[in-house]
C-alpha positions in Angstrom: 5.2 26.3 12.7 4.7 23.6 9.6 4.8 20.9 12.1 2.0 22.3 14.3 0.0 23.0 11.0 0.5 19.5 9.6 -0.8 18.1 12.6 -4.0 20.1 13.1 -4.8 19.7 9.2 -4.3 15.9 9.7 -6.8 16.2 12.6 -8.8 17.9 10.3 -9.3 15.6 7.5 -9.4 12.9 9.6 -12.6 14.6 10.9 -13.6 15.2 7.6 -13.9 11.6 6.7 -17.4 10.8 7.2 -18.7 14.3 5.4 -16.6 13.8 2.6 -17.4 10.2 2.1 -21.3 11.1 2.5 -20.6 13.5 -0.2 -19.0 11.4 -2.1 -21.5 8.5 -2.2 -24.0 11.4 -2.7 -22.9 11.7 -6.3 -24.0 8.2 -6.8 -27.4 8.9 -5.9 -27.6 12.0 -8.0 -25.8 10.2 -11.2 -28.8 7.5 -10.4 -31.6 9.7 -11.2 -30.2 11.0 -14.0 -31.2 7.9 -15.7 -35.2 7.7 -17.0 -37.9 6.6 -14.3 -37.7 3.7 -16.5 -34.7 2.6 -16.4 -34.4 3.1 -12.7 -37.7 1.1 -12.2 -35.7 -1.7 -14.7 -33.0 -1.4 -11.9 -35.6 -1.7 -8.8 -34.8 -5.7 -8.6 -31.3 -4.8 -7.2 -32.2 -1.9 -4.9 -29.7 0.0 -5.6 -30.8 3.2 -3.5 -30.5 0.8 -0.8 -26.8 -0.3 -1.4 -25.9 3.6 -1.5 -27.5 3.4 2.0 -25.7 0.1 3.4 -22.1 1.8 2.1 -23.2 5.4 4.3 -24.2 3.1 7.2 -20.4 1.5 6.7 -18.8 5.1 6.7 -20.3 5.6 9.7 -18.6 2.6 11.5 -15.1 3.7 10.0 -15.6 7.0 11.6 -15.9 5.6 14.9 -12.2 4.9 15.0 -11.5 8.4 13.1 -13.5 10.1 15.6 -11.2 8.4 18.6 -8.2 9.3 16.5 -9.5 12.6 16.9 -10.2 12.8 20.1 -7.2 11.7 21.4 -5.0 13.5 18.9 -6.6 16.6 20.3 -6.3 15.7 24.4 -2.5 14.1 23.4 -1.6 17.6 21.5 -3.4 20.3 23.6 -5.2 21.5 20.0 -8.0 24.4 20.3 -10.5 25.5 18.5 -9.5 28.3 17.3 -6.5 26.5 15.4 -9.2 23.9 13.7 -11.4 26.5 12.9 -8.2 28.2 11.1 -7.8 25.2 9.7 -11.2 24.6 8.2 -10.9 28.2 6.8 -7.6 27.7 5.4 -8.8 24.0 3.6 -12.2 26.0 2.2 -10.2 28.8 1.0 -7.8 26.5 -0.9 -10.6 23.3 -1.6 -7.9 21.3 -0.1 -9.3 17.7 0.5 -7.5 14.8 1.6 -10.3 12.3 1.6 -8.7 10.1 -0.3 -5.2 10.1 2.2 -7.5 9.6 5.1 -8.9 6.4 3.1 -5.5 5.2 2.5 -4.7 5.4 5.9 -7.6 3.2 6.8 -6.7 0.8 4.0 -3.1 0.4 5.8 -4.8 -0.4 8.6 -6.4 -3.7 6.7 -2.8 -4.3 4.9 -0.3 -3.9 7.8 -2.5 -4.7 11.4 -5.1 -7.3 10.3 -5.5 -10.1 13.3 -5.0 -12.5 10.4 -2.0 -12.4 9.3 -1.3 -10.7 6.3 0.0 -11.9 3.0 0.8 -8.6 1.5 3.4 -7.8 4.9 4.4 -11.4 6.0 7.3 -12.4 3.7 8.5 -8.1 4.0 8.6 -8.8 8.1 10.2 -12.8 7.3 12.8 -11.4 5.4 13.7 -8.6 7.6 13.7 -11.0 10.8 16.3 -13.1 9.0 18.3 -10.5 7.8 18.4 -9.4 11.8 19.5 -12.6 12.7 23.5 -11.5 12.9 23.1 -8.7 14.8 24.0 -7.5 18.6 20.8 -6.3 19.2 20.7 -4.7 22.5 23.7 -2.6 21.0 22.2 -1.7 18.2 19.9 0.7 17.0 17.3 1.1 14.2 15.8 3.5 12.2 12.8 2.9 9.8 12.3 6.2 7.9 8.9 6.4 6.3 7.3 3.9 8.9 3.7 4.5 7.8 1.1 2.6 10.2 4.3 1.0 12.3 4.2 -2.6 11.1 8.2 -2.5 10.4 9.4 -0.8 13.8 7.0 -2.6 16.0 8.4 -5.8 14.6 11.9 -4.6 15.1 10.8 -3.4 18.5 9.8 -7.4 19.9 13.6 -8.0 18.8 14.9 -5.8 21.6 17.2 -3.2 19.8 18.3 -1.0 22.0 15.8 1.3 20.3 13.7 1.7 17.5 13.1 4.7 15.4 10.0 5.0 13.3 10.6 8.1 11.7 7.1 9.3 9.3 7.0 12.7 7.6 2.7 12.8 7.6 1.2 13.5 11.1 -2.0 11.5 9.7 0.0 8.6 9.7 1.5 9.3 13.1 -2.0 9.6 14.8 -2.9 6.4 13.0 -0.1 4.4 14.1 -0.4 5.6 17.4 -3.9 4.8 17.6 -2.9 1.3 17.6 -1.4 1.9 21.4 -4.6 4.0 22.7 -5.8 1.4 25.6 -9.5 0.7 25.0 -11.1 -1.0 27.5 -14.4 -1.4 26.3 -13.7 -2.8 22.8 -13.2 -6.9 22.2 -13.3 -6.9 18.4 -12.1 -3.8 16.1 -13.2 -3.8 12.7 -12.2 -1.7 10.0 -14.3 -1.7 6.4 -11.4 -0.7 3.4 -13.4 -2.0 0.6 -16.2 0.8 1.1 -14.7 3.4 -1.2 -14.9 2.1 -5.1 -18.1 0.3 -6.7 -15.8 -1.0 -9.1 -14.6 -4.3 -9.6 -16.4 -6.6 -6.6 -18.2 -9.6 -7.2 -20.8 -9.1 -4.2 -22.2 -6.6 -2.4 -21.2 -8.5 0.4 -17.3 -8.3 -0.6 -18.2 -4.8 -0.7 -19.2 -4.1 2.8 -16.8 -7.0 4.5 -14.6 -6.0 7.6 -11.2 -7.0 8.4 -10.7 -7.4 11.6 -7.2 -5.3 12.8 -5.5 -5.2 16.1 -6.0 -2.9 19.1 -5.0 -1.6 22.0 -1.5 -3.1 21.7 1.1 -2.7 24.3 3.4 -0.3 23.2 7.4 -1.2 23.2 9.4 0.7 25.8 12.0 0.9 23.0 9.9 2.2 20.3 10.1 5.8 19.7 8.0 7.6 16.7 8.7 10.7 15.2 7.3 13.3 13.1 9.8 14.4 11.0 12.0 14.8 7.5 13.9 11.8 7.1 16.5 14.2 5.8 17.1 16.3 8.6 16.8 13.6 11.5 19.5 13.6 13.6 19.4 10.2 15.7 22.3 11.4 18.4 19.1 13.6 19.9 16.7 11.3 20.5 19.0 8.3 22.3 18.5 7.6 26.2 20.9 9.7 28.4 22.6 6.1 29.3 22.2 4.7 25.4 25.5 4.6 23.4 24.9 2.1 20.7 27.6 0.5 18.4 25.8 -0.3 15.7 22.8 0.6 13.2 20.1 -0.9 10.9 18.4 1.0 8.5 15.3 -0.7 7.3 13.5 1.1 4.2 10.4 -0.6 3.4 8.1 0.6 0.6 10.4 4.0 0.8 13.1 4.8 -1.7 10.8 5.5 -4.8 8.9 7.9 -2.5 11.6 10.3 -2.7 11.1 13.6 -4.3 15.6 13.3 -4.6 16.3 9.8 -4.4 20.1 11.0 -4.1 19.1 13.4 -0.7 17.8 10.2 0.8 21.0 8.4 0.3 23.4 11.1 1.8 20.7 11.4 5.1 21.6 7.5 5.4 25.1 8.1 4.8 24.9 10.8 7.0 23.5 9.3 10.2 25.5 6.1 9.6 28.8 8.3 9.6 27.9 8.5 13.4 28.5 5.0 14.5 31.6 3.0 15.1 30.6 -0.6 15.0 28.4 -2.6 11.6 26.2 -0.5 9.7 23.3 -2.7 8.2 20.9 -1.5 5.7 17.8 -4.1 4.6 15.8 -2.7 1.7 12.5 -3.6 0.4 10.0 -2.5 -2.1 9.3 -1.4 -5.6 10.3 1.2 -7.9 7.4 3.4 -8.4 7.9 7.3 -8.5 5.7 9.8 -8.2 5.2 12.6 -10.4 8.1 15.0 -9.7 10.9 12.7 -8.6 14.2 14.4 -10.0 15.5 11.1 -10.4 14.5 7.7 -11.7 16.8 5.0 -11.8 16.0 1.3 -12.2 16.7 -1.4 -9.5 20.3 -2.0 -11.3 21.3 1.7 -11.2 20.0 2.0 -7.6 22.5 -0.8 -6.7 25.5 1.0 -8.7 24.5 4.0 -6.6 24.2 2.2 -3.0 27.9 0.4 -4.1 28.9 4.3 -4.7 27.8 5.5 -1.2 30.1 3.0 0.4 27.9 -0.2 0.8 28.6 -4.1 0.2 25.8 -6.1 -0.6 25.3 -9.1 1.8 22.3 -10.4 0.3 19.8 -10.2 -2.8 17.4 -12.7 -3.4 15.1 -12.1 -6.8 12.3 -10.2 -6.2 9.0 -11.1 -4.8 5.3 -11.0 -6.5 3.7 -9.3 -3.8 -0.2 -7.5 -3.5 -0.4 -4.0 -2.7 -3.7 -3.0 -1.0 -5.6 -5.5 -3.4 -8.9 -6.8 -2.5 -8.1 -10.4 -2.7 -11.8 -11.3 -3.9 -12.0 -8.2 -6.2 -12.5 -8.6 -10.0 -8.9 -6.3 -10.5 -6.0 -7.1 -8.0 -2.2 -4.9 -7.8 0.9 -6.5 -7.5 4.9 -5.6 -7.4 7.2 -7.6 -7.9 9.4 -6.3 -4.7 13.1 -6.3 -4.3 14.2 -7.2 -1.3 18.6 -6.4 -0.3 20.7 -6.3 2.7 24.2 -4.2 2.6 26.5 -3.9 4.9 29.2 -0.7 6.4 
């Protein structure tokens, strides 16, 4: 089924990672001698062939978490050979390479589990706390559709809802986030290197080849539950404890609405699953507005409000937005921000 081929595809390119970043910096060394034995002996002072070497070296200590992703993914799953090898034939015959998703991931990593807290995902988990703060927990529940790496529903988890549902449409996410729970017992410090993968725009080699140190081996939450799935179609009455029957629910989307292909589908699947419970009904947004390429609507922040009024919904709270950084390299020469919106409304 597309599940089962999602997830041994994800496996896949998460395997893929170090060949295709080898390959990758490859074309570096083959763009290098292009140039005249002149003007690479000009450039000898900064050993450049030996930077190319340092940033392989790096890959190599980012695929030592990918390959434990790996492994486990495949003892957790029960996946054979046969289905990676059809797979692999199936990503040659279409050149289908998701490098650059894997690298992503591994960026996330940096942005939402460093063991420093992080500036990009503080305020978002500050806000959501205090929005929290009125709510019967243990007889409430909460979805967090698009949960990524986990940061959100973890968080919500330590508040003891009655449960938390982390609901996240790509398996390579999944198998990242729940790398984070994989005990390892030989492993103090974990370090993760997200600023490997451009030459662009650093000040040092140094900042370059940095680590961030991210967490491990976390203890899971008994009432954190993450799926694989379509948002759209979840259907939260299946996946409650036999002796679970929850009054209320929070939705958090964080980072989520402007992913939508139909912003409009992912307002009736909240309307929808909402329709289910008798008690408050809380909804805490946060994030930009930035769609992708075929989104078959794009409203601004205003007309997103008109629409959530529309669907039933009172806002309880709506600060002005927040300058936040978005996977930007702090020390780099070119840094992204948004300026994020953050709301609460109410059922």
């Amino acid at each position: 089924d597309r599940s089962r081929n999602e997830l041994v595809s994800s496996v896949y390119d998460i395997n893929s990672y170090l060949q295709n970043a080898y390959k990758w910096n490859n074309r570096r060394r083959v763009l290098f001698r292009q140039m005249s034995p002149l003007q690479q002996k000009i450039a000898s002072c900064i050993d450049y062939p030996k930077k190319l070497n340092l940033v392989d070296n790096h890959f190599d200590k980012n695929n030592e978490i990918l390959s434990t992703i790996v492994s486990n993914a495949i003892k957790k799953y029960e996946i054979k050979d046969f289905e990676l090898k059809l797979v692999e034939e199936q990503a040659t015959a279409s050149k289908r390479n998701n490098y650059f998703r894997v690298v992503e991931g591994l960026c996330h990593y940096a942005r939402d589990w460093p063991v420093t807290p992080s500036e990009e995902v503080t305020p978002l988990l500050e806000y959501i706390k205090q929005q929290c703060k009125d709510l019967d927990n243990d007889k409430t529940v909460a979805i967090v559709p698009g949960s990524g790496l986990g940061k959100v529903s973890h968080t919500l988890a330590q508040l003891n809802f009655s449960s938390v549902h982390a609901v996240e449409f790509s398996w390579l996410m999944v198998l990242m986030n729940e790398f984070l729970y994989l005990k390892q017992e030989n492993i103090k410090k974990l370090n993760i290197y997200p600023y490997l993968h451009t030459y662009s725009n650093h000040l040092t080699v140094d900042d370059q080849l940095r680590p961030v140190e991210i967490s491990h081996s976390i203890a899971k939450p008994s009432n954190l539950a993450i799926h694989n799935a379509d948002f759209t179609k979840f259907k939260i009455q299946e996946h409650l404890r036999p002796t679970e029957s929850p009054e209320n629910l929070l939705f958090v989307t964080c980072f989520f609405l402007d992913t939508a292909e139909n912003l409009i589908e992912y307002l009736q699947a909240i309307n929808r699953i909402s329709s289910s419970f008798k008690g408050t009904k809380k909804w805490i947004n946060l994030g930009p507005l930035k769609y992708g390429t075929a989104a078959k609507i794009e409203v601004s922040d205003m007309e997103l409000r008109t629409l959530v009024k529309g669907m039933g919904w009172d806002f309880a709270d709506e600060p002005d937005p927040k300058l936040l950084g978005y996977l930007t390299d702090k020390k780099g020469l070119w840094q992204g921000y948004y300026n994020v919106t953050m709301w609460s409304a109410v059922k």
